[in-house]
C-alpha positions in Angstrom: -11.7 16.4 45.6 -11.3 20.3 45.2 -12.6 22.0 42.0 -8.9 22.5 41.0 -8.3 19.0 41.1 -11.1 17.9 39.4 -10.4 20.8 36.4 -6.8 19.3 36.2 -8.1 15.7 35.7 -10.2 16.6 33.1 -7.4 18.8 31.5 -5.2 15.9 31.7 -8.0 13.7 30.0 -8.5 16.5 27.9 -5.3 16.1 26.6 -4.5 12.7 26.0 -7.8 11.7 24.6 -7.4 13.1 21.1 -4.7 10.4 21.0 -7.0 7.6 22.2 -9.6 8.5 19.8 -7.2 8.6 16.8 -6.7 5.1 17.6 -9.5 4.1 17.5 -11.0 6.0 14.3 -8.0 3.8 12.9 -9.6 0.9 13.9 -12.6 2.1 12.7 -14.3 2.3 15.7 -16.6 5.3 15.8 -17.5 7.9 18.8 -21.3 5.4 19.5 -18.8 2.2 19.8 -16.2 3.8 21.9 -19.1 5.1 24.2 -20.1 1.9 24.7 -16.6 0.7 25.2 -15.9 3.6 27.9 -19.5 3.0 29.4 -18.1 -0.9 30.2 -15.2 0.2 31.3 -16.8 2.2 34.1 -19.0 -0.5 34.8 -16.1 -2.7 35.5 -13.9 -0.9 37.5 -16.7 0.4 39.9 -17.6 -3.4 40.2 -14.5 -4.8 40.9 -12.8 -1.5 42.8 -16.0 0.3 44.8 -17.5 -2.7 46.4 -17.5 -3.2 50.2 -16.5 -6.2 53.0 -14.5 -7.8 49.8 -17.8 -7.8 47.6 -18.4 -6.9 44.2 -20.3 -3.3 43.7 -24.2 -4.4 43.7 -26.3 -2.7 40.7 -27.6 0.0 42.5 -24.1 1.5 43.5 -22.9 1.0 40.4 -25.2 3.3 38.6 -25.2 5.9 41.2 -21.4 6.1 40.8 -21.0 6.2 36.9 -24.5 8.0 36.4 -26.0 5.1 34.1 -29.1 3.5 34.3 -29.4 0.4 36.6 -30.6 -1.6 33.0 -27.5 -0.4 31.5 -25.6 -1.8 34.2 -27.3 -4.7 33.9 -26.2 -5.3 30.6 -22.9 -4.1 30.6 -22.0 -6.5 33.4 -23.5 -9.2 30.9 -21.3 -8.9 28.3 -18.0 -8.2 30.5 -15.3 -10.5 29.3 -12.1 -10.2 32.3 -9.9 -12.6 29.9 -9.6 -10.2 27.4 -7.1 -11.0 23.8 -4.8 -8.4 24.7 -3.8 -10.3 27.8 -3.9 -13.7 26.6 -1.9 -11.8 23.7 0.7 -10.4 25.8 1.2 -13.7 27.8 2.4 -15.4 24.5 4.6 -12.2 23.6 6.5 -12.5 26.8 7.3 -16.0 26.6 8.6 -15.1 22.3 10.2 -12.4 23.6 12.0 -14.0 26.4 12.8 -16.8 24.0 14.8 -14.1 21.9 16.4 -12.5 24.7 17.5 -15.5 26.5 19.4 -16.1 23.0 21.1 -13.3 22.7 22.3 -13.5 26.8 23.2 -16.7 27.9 26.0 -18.1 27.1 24.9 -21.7 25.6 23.6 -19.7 22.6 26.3 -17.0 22.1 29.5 -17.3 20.2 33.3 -16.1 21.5 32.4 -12.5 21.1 29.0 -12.7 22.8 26.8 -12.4 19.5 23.7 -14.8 18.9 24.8 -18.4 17.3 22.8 -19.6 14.3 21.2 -23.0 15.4 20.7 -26.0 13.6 17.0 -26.4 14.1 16.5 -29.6 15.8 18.9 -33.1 16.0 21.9 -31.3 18.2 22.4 -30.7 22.5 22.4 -26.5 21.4 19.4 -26.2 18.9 16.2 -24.0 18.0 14.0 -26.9 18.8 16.0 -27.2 22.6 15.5 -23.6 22.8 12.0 -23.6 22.8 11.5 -26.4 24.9 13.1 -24.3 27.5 9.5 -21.6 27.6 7.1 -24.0 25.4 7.0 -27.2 26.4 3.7 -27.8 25.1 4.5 -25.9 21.8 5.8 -27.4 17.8 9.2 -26.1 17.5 7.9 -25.7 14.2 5.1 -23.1 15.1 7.3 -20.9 17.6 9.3 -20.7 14.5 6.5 -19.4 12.2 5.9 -16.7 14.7 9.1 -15.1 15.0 9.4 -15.2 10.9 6.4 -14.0 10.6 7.8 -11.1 13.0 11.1 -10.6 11.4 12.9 -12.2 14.4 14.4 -14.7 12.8 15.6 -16.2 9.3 15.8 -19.8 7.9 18.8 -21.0 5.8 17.9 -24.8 5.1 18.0 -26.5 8.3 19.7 -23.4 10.5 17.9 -20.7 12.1 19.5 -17.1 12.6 18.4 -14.2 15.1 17.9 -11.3 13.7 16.7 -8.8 17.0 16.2 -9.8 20.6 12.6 -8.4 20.6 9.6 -9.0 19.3 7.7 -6.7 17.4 4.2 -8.0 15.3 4.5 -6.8 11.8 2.1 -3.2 11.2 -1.0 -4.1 10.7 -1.1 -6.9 12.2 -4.5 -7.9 15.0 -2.1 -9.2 17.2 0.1 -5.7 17.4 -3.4 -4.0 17.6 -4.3 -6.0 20.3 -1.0 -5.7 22.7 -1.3 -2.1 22.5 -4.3 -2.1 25.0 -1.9 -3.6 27.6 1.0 -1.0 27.0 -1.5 2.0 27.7 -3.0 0.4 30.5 0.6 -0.5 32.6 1.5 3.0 31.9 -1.9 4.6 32.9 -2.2 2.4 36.1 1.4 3.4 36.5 0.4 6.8 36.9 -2.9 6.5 38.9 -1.0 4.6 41.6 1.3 7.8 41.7 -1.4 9.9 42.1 -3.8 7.8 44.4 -1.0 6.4 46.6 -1.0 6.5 50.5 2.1 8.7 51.5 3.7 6.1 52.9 3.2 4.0 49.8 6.4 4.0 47.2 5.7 5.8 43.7 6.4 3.6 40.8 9.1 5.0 38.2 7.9 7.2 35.7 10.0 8.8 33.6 10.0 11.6 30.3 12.6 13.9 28.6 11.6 16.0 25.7 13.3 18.5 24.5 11.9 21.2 21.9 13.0 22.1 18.6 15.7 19.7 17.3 15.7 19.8 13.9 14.5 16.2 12.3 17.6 15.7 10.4 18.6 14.2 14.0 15.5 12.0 14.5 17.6 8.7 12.8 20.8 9.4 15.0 18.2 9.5 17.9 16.7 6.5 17.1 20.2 4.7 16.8 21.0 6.6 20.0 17.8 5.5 21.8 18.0 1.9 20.6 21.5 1.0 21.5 21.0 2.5 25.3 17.4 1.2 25.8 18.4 -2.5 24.9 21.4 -2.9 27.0 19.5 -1.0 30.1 15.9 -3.5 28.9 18.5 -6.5 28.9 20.0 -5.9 32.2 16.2 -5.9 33.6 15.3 -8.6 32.2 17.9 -10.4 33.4 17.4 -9.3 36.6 13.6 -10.1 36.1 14.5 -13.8 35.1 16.7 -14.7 37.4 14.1 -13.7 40.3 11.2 -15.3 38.8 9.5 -18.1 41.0 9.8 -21.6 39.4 8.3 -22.9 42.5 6.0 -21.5 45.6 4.9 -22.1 48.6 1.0 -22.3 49.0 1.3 -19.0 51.4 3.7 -17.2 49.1 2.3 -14.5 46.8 3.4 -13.1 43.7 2.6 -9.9 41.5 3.9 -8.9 37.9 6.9 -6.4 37.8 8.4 -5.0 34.8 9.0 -1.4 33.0 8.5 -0.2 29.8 10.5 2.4 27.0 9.1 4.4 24.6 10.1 6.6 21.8 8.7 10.8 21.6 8.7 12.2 18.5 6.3 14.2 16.5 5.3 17.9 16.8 5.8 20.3 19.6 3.3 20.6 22.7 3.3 24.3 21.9 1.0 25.1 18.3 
């Protein structure tokens, strides 16, 4: 890698790290903790990505390539934990989210002028407790319900349940919506490195921003309106699409990966100070 590439990576690290560490002075993290955190994550991708004939990195490598001590490595590798909360957190997002989504789209929950039915929460063929069988079989209707009140999804009147939004959004504050934001930044910074590190002949993954500079912030509400409105139908049409192409069933010899996109709102002060 050519010294102009290597200044524009750390320019481009440079940049975006302020953010990062904002974060996690938030959290109350401070710069020894996040060391640590950024000295594990270097000891886990040169494991799993720098190894050779389908092995894992051995120790030796390992430290040669992230310049830390082979005892630090050593440790590191100890206390690695692959099946991290933020995963096992988003994999119960997507099926409360789809849950919401698949009631405000198909047409078993929506009324004459496609808007979300209130449901009677359990005895009838068209009820909360059938919709929830339909992505947690092994789940209380009762607790899915807790959930998306404790969201703002949803409201109870007596026995009926009414949807309020079709997704899901932990309230502030909340571990859970601290916890789902380490998968967000890591789909859209592996987004990105695949750009950059692709083969030629390898297709580039989406990845698109417009910003423009000095709009006066009496327009930020119309833009949010503006932003929501188009970037829910465009999210419902994928997801659709997403659905109806998920495997119910495979073959042994089939395989699968994870697609999807993501949307995300810019606002705050310029680039240019």
């Amino acid at each position: 890698m050519s010294n102009g590439t290597d200044d524009a990576y750390r320019a481009a690290i440079a940049r975006f790290l302020p953010s990062v560490v904002r974060l996690a002075l938030t959290g109350g993290i401070n710069g020894r903790q996040f060391g640590d955190l950024v000295k594990q994550a270097y000891v886990d991708v040169v494991t799993a990505d720098y190894g050779r004939s389908g092995r894992p990195t051995n120790i030796a490598r390992t430290a040669l390539i992230t310049g830390l001590s082979r005892n630090d490595v050593k440790r590191l590798r100890a206390g690695s934990d692959s099946d991290s909360a933020t995963f096992r957190s988003d994999r119960k997002r997507y099926g409360l989210g789809s849950l919401l989504r698949e009631w405000h789209t198909s047409t078993d929950f929506l009324d004459s002028e496609g808007r979300p039915i209130a449901l009677p929460f359990d005895g009838h063929d068209i009820s909360f407790a059938r919709l929830t069988q339909r992505f947690f079989s092994d789940v209380p209707a009762t607790t899915t319900l807790r959930e998306l009140l404790d969201c703002g999804a949803v409201r109870r009147d007596g026995d009926t349940v009414i949807a309020l939004r079709d997704y899901l959004l932990p309230p502030v504050g909340n571990a859970e919506h601290v916890e789902r934001i380490g998968g967000l930044l890591s789909d859209f910074v592996e987004t990105i490195a695949h750009n950059l590190q692709r083969d030629e002949s390898a297709p580039s993954c989406i990845e698109i921003r417009t910003t423009e500079e000095s709009i006066a912030c009496r327009h930020e509400a119309a833009f949010r309106a503006a932003l929501d409105a188009e970037a829910t139908k465009f999210y419902q049409r994928i997801e659709r699409w997403l659905m109806d192409h998920k495997e119910l069933e495979t073959r042994p010899d089939e395989a699968t990966t994870r697609m999807g996109f993501g949307v995300y709102q810019i606002s705050g002060e310029s680039d240019r100070r």
